[in-house]
Steps between C-alpha positions, in 0.01 A plus 500: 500500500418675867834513708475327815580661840566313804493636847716339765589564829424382854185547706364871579778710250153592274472276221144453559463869500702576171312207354135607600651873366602382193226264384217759577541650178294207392257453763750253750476272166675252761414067507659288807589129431601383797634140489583585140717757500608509893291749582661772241257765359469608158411833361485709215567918542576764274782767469425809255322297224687178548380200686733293725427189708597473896550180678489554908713258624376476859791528814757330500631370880782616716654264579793321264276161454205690440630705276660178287094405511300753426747597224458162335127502566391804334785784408728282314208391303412902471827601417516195219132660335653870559661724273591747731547463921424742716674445868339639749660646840310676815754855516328546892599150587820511390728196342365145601665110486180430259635758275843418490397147368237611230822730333663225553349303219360776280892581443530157359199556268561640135168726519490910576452546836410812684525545908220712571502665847162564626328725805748764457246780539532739786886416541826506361519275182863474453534469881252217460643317200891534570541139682305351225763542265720229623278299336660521199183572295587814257167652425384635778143740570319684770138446489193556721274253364199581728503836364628428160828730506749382291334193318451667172880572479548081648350427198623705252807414569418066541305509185706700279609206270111442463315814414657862343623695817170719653566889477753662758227727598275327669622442815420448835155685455371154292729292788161605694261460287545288177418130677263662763275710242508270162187368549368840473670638212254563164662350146404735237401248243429610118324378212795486301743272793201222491474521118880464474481214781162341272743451187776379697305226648302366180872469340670293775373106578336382816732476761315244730661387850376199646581545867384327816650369840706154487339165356192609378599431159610752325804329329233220388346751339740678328628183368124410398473830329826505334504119416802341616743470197450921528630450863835353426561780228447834768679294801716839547766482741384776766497540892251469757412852431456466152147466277542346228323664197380240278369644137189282338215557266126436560193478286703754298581719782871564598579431906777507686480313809675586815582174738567561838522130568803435276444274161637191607646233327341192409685283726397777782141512428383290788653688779249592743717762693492855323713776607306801577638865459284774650741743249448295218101497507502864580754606175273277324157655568687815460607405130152349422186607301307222629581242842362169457488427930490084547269382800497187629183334515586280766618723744347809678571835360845626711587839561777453289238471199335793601847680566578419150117645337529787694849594333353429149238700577727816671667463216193529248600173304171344344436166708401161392428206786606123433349309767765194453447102531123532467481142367402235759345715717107373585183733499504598814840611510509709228180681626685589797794620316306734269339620845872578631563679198199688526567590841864591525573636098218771483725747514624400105131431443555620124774181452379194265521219708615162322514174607789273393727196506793605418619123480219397273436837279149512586376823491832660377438619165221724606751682735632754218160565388487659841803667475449690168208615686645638785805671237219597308285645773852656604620691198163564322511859405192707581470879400417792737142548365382167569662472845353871574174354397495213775625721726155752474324150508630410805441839686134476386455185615633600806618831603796586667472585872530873641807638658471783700221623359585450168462200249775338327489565201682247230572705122649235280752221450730395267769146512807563723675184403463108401575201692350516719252778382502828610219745540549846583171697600493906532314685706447709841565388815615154364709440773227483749268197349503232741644199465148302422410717240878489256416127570132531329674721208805223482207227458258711261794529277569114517134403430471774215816416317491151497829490735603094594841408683655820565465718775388875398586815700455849446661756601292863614654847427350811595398757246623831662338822414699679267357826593560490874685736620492699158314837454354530156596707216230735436408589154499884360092466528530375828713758649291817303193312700684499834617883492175609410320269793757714724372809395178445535582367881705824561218705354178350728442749838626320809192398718 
């Protein structure tokens, strides 16, 4: 499971700017729920090779009653989802009432806690930090989160019990750059990592999340799925934070379903009030193959639905829509739905779209027939000649625009991983295509190979001349040529 990382603190100490620095090694992969979770953001972000989430609690008032407020509002609720709490102070504005009263209650909390000192660049850290420690918090760091210094070594140190210790050597060098460059950095992928990842994934069962924002019934629908005598069995004792992973079998095919809803018991069935955790849906799609996302037909799509796709899909989970409580609805109605849909979910326009009572079981069975598609469409293996082949397809259908002068020119390609699927195209001056035309190549591959449910990517490398900057060997022929060229040269009468 991800570790969870909450950032407290009051107003203008730089949580928004360690947040936005931190999640930007996946694109700001950031949703707001405001009214749902107190206006706390969620993130995901990456250190080395391991992946992390963030929660940005907001500030937190000065004065004693706001403080008692906003901490019940929104950072005790953070601290409760968290896993690790990072405390943050301003070192230029020195030791404030608001402060005193946040260490207050994180020393009466049983979680690692780490007081970070921020905007201690162009002065005297220790100077800065010495009234802080009265504060009685032990683990104390020095960062400049604006320009990165000292974050890697935050980290290292606050998610030590989660991932093996990152090598001594890197230092403040990658402070700089690691969150601000990620997005740039090249993965090297192989032919033999996807084919290792390929047999992995056809010997493992569908893991399938069902995930969605409160009441739009997704515990109906596990329960409809499951049947509920099944329900009784997996009610596992858990917290709010915890999916429950619920093992079943399917036209012969082996699932195990992940409910972020919590399985509830029979006599709880009817509750129409469903605690929603932000962390929970987000570990979930993390841990899935395929994410079943509920709709509900009688409301307008919400931002928090499209918060919630838009993780699956930055996440390259294969997608499956439920548009919920379908029944009842008259003609006209449901033409305007499928209009909404059609206006506000074209960016997952490759998602099966099913339409469902939950309640009733109409239209449910045909669900999985979707998702084997998607998993299918997600882990089908497809060798390097064929995908080379649709790649010289696609340039002759349409040929890659000139750069400088000079035409891109695209080699081969071979798989660079499963779930989601993975292209990775050679060639020159790959890294200047434009945006519309990897987005013909991403769709060219999608029509040609059949692809349903899953979003594709690909990934360009450049093929770098192995000969530049190399002078050539010459052979015994070649240099017996040469000397006697020179000779005749030195023999001819200067003009």
């Amino acid at each position: 499971m991800l570790p969870v990382v909450a950032l407290v603190g009051r107003p203008n100490v730089g949580k928004s700017t360690l947040f936005n620095r931190l999640t930007r090694t996946r694109d700001a992969l950031v949703a707001d729920f405001p009214g749902l979770t107190r206006d706390r953001k969620y993130g995901q972000a990456q250190l080395g090779e391991n992946e992390f989430i963030v929660i940005d609690t907001g500030g937190i008032d000065g004065t004693e009653e706001g403080v008692e407020t906003k901490m019940a509002e929104q950072s005790l609720a953070a601290i409760e989802e968290a896993d690790v709490v990072l405390f943050l102070v301003d070192g230029r504005a020195g030791l404030t009432v608001a402060d005193e009263a946040i260490a207050n209650h994180l020393r009466k909390i049983e979680k690692p806690a780490f007081l970070v000192v921020n905007k201690v660049d162009g002065i005297d850290a220790d100077a800065a930090s010495a009234e802080f420690w009265q504060l009685g918090v032990e683990n104390m760091y020095h960062i400049a989160a604006a320009h990165g210094r000292g974050v890697t070594a935050l980290l290292d140190r606050a998610l030590d019990p989660f991932f093996e210790h990152l090598s001594e050597t890197e230092g403040e060098i990658e402070d700089l750059t690691m969150f601000e460059d990620a997005e740039d950095e090249k993965i090297d992928y192989t032919e033999e990592e996807a084919e290792a990842e390929y047999k992995r994934l056809q010997d493992q069962p569908i893991k399938l999340a069902i995930i969605g924002r409160p009441n739009v019934g997704k515990s109906t629908l596990t329960n409809r799925i499951l049947g509920e005598e099944r329900v009784v069995v997996y009610d596992m004792p858990g917290t709010t934070r915890d999916s429950i992973y619920i093992p079943m079998e399917r036209d012969g095919r082996e699932y195990v379903l992940i409910d972020t809803a919590g399985v509830r018991r029979r006599k709880r069935i009817n509750e129409t009030v469903e605690k929603f955790s932000v962390v929970q849906t987000l570990k979930a799609i993390e841990d899935a193959n395929v994410v079943l996302v509920v709709i509900d037909a009688r409301e307008n799509i919400s931002d928090q639905d499209l918060s919630l796709l838009g993780f699956a899909l930055n996440a390259g989970r294969s997608i499956v829509l439920a548009v919920n409580k379908w029944d009842g609805l008259d003609t006209d109605v449901k033409e305007q739905v499928k209009k909404e849909l059609d206006r506000r979910l074209g960016f997952v326009d490759f998602a099966r779209i099913h339409f469902i009572s939950a309640l009733h079981g109409t239209g449910v069975g045909h669900l999985f027939e979707s998702v084997q598609e998607a998993y299918k469409s997600a882990t089908t293996r497809v060798g390097t000649s064929v995908l080379t082949r649709i790649m010289k397809m696609a340039t002759e259908d349409h040929q890659p625009p000139m750069v400088r002068g000079r035409r891109v020119k695209l080699k081969y390609a071979h798989a660079g991983g499963y779930n989601p699927p993975i292209v990775v195209v050679h060639g020159n001056l790959v890294n200047e295509l434009p945006d519309s035309y990897k987005r013909y190549l991403m769709n060219y591959y999608r029509r040609s190979l059949e692809i349903m449910g899953t979003p594709i990517r690909i990934n360009f490398q450049s093929s770098d001349n192995p000969f530049e900057g190399k002078t050539s060997k010459m052979t015994l022929s070649q240099e017996r040529k040469r000397k006697r060229l020179m000779t005749m040269m030195k023999g001819r009468p200067k003009k």
